[in-house]
Every structure is written in structure tokens, then in C-alpha cells.
DRENLO-434980 format. One record per residue (C-alpha): residue number from 1; x negated, y, z negated. Coordinates in nm, 4 decimals, decimal comma. Each point is the difference from the previous one (the first is absolute). Layout:
    n         u         v         w
  NUM         X         Y         Z
...
***
This chain:
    n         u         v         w
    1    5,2687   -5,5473   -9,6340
    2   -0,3236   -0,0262    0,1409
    3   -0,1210    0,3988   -0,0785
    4    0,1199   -0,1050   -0,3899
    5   -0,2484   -0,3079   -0,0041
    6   -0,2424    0,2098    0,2117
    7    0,0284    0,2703   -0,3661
    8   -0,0494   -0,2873   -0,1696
    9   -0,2893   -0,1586    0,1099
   10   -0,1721    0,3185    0,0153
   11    0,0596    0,1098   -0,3569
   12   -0,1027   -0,3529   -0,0940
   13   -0,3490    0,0697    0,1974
   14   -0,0073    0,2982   -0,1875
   15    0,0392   -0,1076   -0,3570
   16   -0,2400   -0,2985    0,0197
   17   -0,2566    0,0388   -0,2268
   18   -0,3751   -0,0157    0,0844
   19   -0,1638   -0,2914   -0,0938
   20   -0,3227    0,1400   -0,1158
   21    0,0419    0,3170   -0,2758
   22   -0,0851    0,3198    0,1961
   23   -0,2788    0,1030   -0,2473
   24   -0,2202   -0,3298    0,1199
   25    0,0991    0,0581    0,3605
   26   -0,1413    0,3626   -0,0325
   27   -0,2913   -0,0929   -0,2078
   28   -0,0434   -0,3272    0,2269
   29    0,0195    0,2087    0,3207
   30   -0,2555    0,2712   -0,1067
   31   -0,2440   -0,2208   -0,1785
   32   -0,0261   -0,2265    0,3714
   33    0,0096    0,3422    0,1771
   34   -0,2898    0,1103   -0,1760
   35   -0,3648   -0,0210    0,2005
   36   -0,1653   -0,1307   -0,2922
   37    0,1971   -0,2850   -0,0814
   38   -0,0754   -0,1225    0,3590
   39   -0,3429    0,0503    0,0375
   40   -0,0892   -0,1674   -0,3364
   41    0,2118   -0,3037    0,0854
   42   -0,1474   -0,0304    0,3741
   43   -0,3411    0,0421   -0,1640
   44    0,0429   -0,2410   -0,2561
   45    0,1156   -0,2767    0,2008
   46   -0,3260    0,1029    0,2645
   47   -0,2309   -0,0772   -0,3353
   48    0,2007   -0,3196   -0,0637
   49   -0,0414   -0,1355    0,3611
   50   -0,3773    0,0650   -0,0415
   51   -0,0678   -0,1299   -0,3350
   52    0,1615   -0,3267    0,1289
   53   -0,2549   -0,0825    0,3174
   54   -0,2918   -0,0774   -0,2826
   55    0,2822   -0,2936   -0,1731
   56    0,1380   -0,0980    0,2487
   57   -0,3617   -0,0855    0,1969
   58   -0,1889   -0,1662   -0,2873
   59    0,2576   -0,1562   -0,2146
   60   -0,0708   -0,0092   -0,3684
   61   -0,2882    0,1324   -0,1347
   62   -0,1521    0,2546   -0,2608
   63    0,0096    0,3297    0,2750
   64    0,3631   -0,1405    0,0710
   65    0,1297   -0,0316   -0,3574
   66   -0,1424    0,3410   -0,0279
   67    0,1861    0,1296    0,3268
   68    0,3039   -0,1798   -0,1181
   69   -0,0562    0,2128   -0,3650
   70   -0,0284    0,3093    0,1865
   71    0,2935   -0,0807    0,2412
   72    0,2528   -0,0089   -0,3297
   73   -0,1633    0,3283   -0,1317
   74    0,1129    0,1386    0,2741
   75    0,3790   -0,0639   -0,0045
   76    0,0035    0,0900   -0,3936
   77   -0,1932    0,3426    0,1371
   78    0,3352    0,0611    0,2274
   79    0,2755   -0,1832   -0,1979
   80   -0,1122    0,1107   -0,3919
   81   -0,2058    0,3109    0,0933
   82    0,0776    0,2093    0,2980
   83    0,3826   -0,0875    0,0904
   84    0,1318    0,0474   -0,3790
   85   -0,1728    0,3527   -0,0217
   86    0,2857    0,1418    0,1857
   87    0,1738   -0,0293   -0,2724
   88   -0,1854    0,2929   -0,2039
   89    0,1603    0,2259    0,2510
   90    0,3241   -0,1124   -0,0030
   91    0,2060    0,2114   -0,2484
   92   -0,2681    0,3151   -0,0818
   93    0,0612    0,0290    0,4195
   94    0,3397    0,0876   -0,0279
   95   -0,0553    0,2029   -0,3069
   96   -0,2378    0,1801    0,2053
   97    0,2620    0,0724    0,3150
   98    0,2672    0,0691   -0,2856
   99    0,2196   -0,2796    0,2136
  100    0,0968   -0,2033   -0,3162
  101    0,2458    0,2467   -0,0935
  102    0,1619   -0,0802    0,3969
  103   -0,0142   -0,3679   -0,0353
  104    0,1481    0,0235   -0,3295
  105    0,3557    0,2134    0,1250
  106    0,0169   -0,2640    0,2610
  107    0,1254   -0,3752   -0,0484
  108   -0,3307   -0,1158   -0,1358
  109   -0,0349   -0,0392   -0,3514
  110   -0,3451    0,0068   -0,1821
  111   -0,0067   -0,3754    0,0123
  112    0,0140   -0,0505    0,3262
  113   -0,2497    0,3098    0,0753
  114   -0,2777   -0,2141   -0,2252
  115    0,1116   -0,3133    0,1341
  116   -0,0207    0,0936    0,3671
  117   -0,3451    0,1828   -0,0569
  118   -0,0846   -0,3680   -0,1427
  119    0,1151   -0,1988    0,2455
  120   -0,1254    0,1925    0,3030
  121   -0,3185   -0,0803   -0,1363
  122    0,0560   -0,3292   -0,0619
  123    0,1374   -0,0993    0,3094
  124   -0,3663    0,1171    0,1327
  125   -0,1727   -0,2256   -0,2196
  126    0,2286   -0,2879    0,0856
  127   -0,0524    0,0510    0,3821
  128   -0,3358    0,0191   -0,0298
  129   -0,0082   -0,3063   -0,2228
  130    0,1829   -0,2048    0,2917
  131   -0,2338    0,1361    0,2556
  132   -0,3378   -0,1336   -0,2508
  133    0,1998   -0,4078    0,0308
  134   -0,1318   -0,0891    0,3314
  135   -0,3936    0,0689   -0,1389
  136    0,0658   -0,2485   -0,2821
  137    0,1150   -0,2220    0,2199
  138   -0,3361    0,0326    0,2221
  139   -0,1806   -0,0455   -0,3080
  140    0,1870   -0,3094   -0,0777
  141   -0,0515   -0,1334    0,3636
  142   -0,3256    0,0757   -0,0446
  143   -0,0862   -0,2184   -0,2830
  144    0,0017    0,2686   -0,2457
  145    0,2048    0,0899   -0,3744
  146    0,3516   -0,1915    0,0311
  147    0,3083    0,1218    0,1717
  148    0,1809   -0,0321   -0,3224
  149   -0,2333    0,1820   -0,2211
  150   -0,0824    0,2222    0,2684
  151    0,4122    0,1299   -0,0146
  152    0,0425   -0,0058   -0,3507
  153   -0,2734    0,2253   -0,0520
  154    0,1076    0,2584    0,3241
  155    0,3629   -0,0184   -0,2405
  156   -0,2134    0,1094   -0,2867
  157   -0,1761    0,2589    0,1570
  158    0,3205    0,1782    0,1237
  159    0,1720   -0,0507   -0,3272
  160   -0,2915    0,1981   -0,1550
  161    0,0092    0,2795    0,3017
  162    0,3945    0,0264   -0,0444
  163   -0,0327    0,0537   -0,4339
  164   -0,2522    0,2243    0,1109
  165    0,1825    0,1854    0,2276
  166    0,3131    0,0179   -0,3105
  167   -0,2718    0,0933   -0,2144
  168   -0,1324    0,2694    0,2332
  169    0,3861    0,1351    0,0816
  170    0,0694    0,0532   -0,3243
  171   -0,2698    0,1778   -0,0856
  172    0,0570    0,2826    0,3294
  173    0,2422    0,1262   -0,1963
  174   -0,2407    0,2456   -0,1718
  175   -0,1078    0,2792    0,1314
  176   -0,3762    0,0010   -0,1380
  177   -0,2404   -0,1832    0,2081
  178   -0,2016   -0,1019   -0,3376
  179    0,2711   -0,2119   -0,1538
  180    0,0756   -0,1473    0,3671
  181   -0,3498   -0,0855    0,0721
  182   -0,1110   -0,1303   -0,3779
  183    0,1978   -0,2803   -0,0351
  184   -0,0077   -0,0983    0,3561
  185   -0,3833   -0,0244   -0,0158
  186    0,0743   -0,1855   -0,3323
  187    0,2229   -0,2516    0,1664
  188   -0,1798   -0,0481    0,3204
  189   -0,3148   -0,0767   -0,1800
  190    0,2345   -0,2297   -0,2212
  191    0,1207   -0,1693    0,3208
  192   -0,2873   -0,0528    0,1621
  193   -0,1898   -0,1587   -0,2894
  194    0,2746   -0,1863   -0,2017
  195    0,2065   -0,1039    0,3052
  196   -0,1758   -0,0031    0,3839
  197   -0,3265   -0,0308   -0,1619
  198    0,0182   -0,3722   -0,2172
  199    0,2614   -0,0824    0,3084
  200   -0,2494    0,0321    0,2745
  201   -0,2753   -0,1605   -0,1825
  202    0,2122   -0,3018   -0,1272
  203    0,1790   -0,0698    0,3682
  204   -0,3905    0,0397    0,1869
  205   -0,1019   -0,2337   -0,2825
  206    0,2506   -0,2478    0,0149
  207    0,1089    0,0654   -0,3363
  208    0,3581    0,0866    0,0108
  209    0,2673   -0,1771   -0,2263
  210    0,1468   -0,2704    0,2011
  211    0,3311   -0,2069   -0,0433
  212    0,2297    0,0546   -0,2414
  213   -0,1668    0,2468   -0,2397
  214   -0,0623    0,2053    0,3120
  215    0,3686    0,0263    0,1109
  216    0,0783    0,1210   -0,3512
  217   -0,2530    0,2849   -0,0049
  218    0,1278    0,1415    0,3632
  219    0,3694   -0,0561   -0,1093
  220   -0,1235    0,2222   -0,3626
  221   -0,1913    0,3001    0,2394
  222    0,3006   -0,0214    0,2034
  223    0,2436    0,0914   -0,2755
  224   -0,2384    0,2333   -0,1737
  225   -0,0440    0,1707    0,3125
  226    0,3388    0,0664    0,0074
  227    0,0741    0,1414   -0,2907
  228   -0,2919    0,2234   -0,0187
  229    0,1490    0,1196    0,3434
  230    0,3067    0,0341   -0,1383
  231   -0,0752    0,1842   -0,2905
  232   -0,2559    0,2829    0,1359
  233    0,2496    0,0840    0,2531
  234    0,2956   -0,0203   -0,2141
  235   -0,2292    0,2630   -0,2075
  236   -0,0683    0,1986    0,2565
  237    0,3512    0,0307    0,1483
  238    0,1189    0,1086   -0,4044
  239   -0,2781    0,3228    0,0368
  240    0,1846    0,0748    0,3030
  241    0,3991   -0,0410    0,0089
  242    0,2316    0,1385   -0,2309
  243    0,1714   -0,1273   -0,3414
  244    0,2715   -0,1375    0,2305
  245   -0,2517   -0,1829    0,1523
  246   -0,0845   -0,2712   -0,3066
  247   -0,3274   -0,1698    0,0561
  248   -0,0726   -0,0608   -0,3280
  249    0,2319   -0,3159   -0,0957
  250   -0,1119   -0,2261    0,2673
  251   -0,3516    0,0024   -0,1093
  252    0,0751   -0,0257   -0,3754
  253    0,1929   -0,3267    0,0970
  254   -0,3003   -0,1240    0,2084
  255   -0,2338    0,0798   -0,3438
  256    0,2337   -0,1871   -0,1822
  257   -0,0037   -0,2981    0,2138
  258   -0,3920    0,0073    0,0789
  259   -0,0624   -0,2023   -0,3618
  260    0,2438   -0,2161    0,1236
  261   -0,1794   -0,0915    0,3221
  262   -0,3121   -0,0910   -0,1612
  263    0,1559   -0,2232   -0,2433
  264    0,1746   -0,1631    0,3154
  265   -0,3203   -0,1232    0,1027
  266   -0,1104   -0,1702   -0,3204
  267   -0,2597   -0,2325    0,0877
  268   -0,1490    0,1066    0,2531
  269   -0,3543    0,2193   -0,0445
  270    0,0324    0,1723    0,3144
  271    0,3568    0,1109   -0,0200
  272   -0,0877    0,1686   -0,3628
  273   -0,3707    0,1101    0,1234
  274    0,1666    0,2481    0,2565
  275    0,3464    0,0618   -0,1249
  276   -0,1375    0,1000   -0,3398
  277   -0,2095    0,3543    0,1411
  278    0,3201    0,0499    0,2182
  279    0,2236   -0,0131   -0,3335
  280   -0,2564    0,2570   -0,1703
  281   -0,0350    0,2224    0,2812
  282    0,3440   -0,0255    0,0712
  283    0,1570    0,1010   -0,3509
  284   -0,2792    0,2406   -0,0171
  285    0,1218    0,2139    0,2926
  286    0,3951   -0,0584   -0,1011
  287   -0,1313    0,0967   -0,3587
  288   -0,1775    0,3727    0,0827
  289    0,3120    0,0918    0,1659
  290    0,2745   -0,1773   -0,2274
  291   -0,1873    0,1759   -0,3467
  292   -0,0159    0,3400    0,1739
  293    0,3048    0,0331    0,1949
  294    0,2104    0,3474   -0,0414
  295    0,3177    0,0694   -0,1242
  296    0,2645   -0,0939    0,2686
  297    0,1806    0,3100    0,1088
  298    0,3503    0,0288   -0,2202
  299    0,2610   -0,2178    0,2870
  300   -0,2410   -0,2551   -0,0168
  301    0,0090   -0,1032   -0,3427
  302    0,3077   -0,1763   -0,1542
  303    0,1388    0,2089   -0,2740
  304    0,1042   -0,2922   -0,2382
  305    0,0232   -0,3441   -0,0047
  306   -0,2670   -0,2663    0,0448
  307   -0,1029    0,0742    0,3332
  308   -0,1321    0,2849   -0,1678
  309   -0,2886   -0,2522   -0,1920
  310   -0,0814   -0,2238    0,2987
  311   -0,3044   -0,1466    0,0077
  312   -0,0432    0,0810    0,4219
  313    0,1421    0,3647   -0,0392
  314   -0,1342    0,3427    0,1012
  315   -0,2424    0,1809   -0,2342
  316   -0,2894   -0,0750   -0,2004
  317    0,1871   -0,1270   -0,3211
  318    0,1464   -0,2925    0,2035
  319   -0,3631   -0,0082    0,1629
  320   -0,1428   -0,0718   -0,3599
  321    0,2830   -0,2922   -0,0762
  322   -0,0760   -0,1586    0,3156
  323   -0,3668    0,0384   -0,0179
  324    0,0040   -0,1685   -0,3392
  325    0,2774   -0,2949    0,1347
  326   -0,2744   -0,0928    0,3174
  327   -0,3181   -0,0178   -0,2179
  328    0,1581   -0,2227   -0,2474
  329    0,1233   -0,2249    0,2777
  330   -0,3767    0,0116    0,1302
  331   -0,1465   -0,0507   -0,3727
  332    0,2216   -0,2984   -0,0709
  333   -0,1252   -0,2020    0,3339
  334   -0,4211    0,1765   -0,0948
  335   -0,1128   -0,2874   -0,1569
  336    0,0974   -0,2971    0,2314
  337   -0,0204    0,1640    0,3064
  338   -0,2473    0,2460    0,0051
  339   -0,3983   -0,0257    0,0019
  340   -0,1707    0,0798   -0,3188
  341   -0,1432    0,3343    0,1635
  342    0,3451    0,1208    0,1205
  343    0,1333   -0,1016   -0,3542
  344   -0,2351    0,3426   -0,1153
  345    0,0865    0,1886    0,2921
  346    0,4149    0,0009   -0,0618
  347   -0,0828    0,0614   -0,3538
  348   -0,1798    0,3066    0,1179
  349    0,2135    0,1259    0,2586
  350    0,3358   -0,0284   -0,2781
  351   -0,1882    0,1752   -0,2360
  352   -0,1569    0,2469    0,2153
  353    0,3192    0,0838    0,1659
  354    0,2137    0,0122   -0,3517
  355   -0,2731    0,2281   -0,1640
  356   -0,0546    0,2483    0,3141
  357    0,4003    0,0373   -0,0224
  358   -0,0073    0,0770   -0,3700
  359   -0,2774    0,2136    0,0566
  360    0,1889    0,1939    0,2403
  361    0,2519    0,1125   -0,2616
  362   -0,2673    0,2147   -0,1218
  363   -0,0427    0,1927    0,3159
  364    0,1831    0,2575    0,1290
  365    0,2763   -0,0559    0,2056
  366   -0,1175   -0,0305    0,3723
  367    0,2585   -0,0547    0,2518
  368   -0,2463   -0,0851    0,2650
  369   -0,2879   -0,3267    0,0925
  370    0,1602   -0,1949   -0,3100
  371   -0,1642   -0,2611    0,0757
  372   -0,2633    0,1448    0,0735
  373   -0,0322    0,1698   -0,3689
  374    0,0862   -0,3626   -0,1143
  375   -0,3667   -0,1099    0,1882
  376   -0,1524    0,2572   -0,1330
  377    0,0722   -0,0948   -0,2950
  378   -0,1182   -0,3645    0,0413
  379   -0,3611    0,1705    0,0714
  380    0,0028    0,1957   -0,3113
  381    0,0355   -0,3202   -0,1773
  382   -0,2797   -0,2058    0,2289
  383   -0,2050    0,2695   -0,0588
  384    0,0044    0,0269   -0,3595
  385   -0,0375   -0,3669    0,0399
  386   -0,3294    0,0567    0,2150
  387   -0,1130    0,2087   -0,2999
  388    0,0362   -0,2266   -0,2729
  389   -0,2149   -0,2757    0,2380
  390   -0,2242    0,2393    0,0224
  391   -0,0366    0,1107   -0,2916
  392   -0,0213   -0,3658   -0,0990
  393   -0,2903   -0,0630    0,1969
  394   -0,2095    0,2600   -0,0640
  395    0,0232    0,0107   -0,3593
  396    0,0380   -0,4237    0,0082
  397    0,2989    0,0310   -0,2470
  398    0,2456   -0,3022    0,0803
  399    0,2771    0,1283   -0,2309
  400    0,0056    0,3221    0,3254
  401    0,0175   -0,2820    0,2672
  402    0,3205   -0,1648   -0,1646
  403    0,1824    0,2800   -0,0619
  404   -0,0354    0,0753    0,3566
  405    0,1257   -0,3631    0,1164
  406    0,3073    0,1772   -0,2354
  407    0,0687    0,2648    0,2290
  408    0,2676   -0,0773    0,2918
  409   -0,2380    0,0433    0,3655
  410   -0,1984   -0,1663    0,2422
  411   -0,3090   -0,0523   -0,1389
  412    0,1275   -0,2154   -0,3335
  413    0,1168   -0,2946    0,1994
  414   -0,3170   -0,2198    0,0859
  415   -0,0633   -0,2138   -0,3169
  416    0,3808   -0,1215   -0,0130
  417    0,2967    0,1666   -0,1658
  418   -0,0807    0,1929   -0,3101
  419    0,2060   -0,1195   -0,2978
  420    0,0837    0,3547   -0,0781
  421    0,1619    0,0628    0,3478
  422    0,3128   -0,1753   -0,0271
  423    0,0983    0,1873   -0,3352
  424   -0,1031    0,3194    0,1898
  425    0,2233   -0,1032    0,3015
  426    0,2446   -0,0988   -0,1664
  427    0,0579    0,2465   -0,2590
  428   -0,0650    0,2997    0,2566
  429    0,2638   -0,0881    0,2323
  430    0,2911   -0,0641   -0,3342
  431   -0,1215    0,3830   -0,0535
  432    0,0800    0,1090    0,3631
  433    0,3313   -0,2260    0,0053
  434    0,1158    0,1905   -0,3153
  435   -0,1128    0,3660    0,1509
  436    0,2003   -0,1102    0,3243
  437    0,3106   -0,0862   -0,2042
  438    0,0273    0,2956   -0,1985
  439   -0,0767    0,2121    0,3063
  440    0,2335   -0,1783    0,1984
  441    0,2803    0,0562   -0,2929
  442   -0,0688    0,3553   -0,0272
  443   -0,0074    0,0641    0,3854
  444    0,3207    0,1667    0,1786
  445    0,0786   -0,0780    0,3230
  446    0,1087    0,3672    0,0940
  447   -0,3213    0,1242   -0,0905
  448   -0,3091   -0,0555    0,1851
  449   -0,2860   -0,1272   -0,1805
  450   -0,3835   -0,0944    0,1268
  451   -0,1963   -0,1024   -0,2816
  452   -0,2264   -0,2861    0,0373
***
């Protein structure tokens, strides 16, 4: 009796799960392993201690508010800036040890592989977050920026340092350093000015948004944050796992639902002032991989029925039905909900996105960096747009300079939507919707297809 409960117990200790996924354990254990990671925490808390002699010796002054605006440069230097970098090494260095291939034949699917790399990272950031408390707690004791405001804004900066680090993870999985680097230059600088920069300034200043109005903004950043976490990892884990693997629905759901969150927060400016760049940015990403998608290998498509037309299926013909379903949802709520500037920009990015697909049909067919071509073909059309303003200018012809506010890009956008844009939006994605049904009708499941 007792050697039978003696089995049992033992296979019980054996089956228990871990509590932690092993990919974060691994990536946990080696980032705190690693000599860097020490030594730039130990020095950054030796700076800290120092910078804080000078406030907390002569109370509040000019030098002081100065060492105090220095002292939250800092933790944005390790919590946006050097902590999320890891992240641009995180996929391209397994591609590089050729260990993906391993982790993928074991239990771990490509979800969890992104995910882990993610949260390993994050867990840094968070630790070091806690570990930053006590100092704005001195600087509260010492008659400094308040406790409150002094939190709120440490929340903010690791918010920012963990999209960054999404941001940065999904963009290890390609192998060139140049389209790894680019955009993370571009949204470091973006960070630093649009976010941690007005931030700093505004809590040294005193001129944060208290009460009410406040709580709304942090409760908008927090829900942005997390889908823009969700989605760029989401995208990353679909370049990486197989069709089995579908990574593709839950992010179409999430587009669909984003117009719906920023009408949930009708009257108030600051819920609509941050959720309405996370709506664009966030249909934009869904969008360059939902319009260029590839034909689903032949088990994964339904061979009749409606399943076969779903809106959230695999392929870019679906991609095109759902693409047009999420910016109408967004263009219904434009006008009440969104500023007058981001009224031009959605009116842009629908038309650019609608126009670079039709384009596309033109091309030849190119079964690799879809969405890629599908960017490249947004900066044929901004550049013909730079042309025509241009061309305006130098020969002072105003009929060249409204043609160009005509053409879908980025430049066309900063005197207010044209009245032309919405016919061209509108009328280029019907085109695309009827391409995707007849190619969808036409298409046979036992044959594989890639055509953008």
C-alpha cells in the first residue's frame, strides 16, 4: 500500500507543470547571467546615488530641478534605450546558431518562442523599474516632484521600454541588419521625442494632467500599449510558426475591435488623443500583412461552404474583405472621434494601402517580402507625390500642388482631408474587394497558389 502511494506521489511530482514557460526561464537565466546586464545595472544605480547628494542637500532650486531632469533621463536611457535593445538580437540570434529549427521539433510552438524572447526582456525592465521606486520616494521625502506623479510617469516609461522591446522583437526576425536598425533608429528617436521627451519636461515643470482627465489618459496608454504589444508579437510569431500555427485571426479581431475602443471613450479628449494613433498604427500593421498574405497550403483551406469566404480566414482575399470591414468601422467613428489632422491621415493610409494592393496586381508574382513590395509601393506613390509638389513650386502652378494632395501618401495630409480622397479610398478598395472575390472563386484548394 504504501510503495503504490509512494508511485503515486512521485509521478504526480513528475507531471507538475512549471510555472514559468521554459523559453523565459532560459532567456531569463542567460540575460541575468550575462556580465553586462550586471555591470550596467550596478553602475546605474552608483550614478543615481550620486546625482541625489546635490537634492537632497539644497532642497529645491534651479541646479536641483536640473539634477532632478537629468536623474529621469537617466532611467528612460536604461528602461527605453539600452534594456529594450536586446530585443534586436533576439530571433536573427537563433537564425544565426540555426537553433530555431530545434526549438521548433520540441514542445514550443512559435508563439511561445516570441513570447518568451518578449518576456525575458520584459521581466528586466520590470525589475529594474521596482529597483528605480525607492529614488522617487527620496525625491518625494525630499520635497521634490510628487510621489504620485513621480509613479505614474516610472509606469509610463516602462510601458514605452516594453512596446519598444515588442517593437524591437519583431523586427529580429530579419536577417539584414539595415531593416533591423532603420526602423529602430526611427522609433527610438520617435520615443524619445514624442513620449520621454514632453513627459520629462511636463513632470519637472509641474505640468502633468492631474485628476480625472489624467487617470483617463494612463488607463488609454495602458490599453494601447497592449495591443500594440500584442499585435507586433502576434506578427512576429505568424513569420515564424507554421499554417497550423494561426496567428492571423486573433489580431484581425483586435483590428476590428480597436474602432470600437475609441468610440468607448466618447467624451473624453485624452482617451481619443492617444487611442486614435494606436487605431492607425494598429490597422496599419494588421493591414500590410492581411492584403499580402499567401495562399494557405491546400488542408488549410475549406473546400466549400462558407467558411470558405470568412472574413478572419487564411489568404490575402479574406485579407482584402477584412481590411475593407475594419476601415469602415474606423471611418464611421472619423468624424466624432478623431482630430481634424488624423481625419487626413486615415484617409491617407485607406487609400494608400487600397491603391499599393491594386498596384500590386500589375507586378509579377513575388512569393517573397509581400509586404514589403506592398511598401514599396506606398513610396512609388509618395514619391510621385514629392514630384508633383515640386514641380508645383518651382514652376508656382497651383493646379500641380492639388493634384498632388490627390495622390494617396504622406505628404498630402497637412491642410485637412482632400475632398478627392474619400472617392479615391473608397472606390480603390470596391476594386480590390471585387479582384479578391473573383480570385477567391476561381482559386482551388488542391492547388497551391501565391499571387499577391
Amino acid at each position: 500500500m504504501s510503495e503504490s502511494v509512494a508511485q503515486q506521489n512521485a509521478s504526480t511530482v513528475r507531471d507538475f507543470p512549471d510555472r514559468l514557460p521554459p523559453m523565459v526561464v532560459k532567456e531569463l537565466r542567460q540575460g541575468l547571467r550575462a556580465r553586462l546586464y550586471g555591470e550596467t545595472i550596478a553602475g546605474f544605480h552608483l550614478v543615481l546615488l550620486v546625482l541625489l547628494f546635490p537634492i537632497l542637500n539644497f532642497g529645491q532650486s534651479s541646479g536641483v530641478e536640473g539634477a532632478q531632469r537629468l536623474l529621469w533621463w537617466i532611467f528612460t536611457g536604461v528602461l527605453v534605450l539600452l534594456l529594450p535593445l536586446r530585443g534586436l538580437s533576439a530571433l536573427f540570434q537563433e537564425r544565426r546558431e540555426n537553433t530555431l529549427d530545434t526549438l521548433l521539433l520540441t514542445n514550443l510552438s512559435a508563439g511561445r518562442i516570441v513570447w518568451g524572447k518578449w518576456l525575458a526582456i520584459a521581466s528586466q525592465i520590470t525589475v529594474t523599474g521596482i529597483s528605480l521606486i525607492p529614488y522617487t520616494i527620496i525625491l518625494y521625502a525630499a520635497g521634490g516632484i510628487s510621489l504620485t506623479e513621480s509613479l505614474t510617469s516610472l509606469l509610463r516609461l516602462g510601458m514605452l521600454g516594453l512596446t519598444l522591446t515588442a517593437a524591437y522583437v519583431a523586427l529580429s526576425w530579419n536577417g539584414s541588419w539595415l531593416w533591423r536598425a532603420g526602423p529602430a533608429l526611427i522609433l527610438t528617436w520617435l520615443a524619445l521625442t514624442q513620449g520621454a521627451g514632453p513627459m520629462i519636461r511636463s513632470l519637472t515643470g509641474g505640468g502633468l494632467v492631474p485628476g480625472e482627465a489624467g487617470l483617463v489618459r494612463l488607463l488609454a496608454e495602458t490599453a494601447g500599449t497592449a495591443a500594440l504589444i500584442y499585435l507586433l508579437l502576434e506578427g512576429a510569431s505568424s513569420r515564424l510558426g507554421p499554417w497550423t500555427e494561426d496567428h492571423r485571426t486573433g489580431p484581425q479581431r483586435l483590428g476590428l475591435a480597436l474602432p470600437l475602443l475609441l468610440a468607448a471613450g466618447a467624451g473624453h479628449a485624452a482617451w481619443q488623443e492617444v487611442l486614435g494613433p494606436v487605431a492607425l498604427a494598429g490597422l496599419t500593421l494588421i493591414s500590410l500583412t492581411a492584403l499580402t498574405a499567401p495562399w494557405p497550403p491546400p488542408r488549410a483551406v475549406p473546400r466549400q461552404g462558407w467558411q470558405r469566404w470568412r472574413m478572419t480566414g487564411q489568404g490575402w482575399p479574406q485579407g482584402v474583405a477584412w481590411a475593407i470591414v475594419a476601415w469602415s468601422f474606423l471611418l464611421l467613428v472619423m468624424e466624432r472621434w478623431l482630430p481634424a489632422e488624423q481625419q487626413a491621415v486615415t484617409l491617407q493610409l485607406v487609400a494608400w494601402l487600397f491603391t499599393g494592393k491594386l498596384l500590386l496586381f500589375c507586378f509579377p508574382e513575388s512569393k517573397r517580402n509581400r509586404a514589403t513590395a506592398l511598401l514599396g509601393t506606398g513610396l512609388i506613390l509618395l514619391l510621385g507625390q514629392a514630384a508633383f509638389l515640386l514641380a508645383a513650386d518651382l514652376l508656382n502652378l497651383p493646379a500641380l500642388r492639388t493634384a498632388a494632395t490627390a495622390i494617396p501618401g504622406g505628404m498630402a495630409g497637412r491642410g485637412g482631408p482632400h475632398p478627392a480622397m474619400g472617392w479615391i479610398a473608397g472606390s480603390a478598395a470596391a476594386l480590390c474587394g471585387v479582384l479578391a472575390m473573383v480570385a477567391l472563386g476561381r482559386h482551388r484548394p488542391d492547388r497551391q497558389e501565391g499571387g499577391l
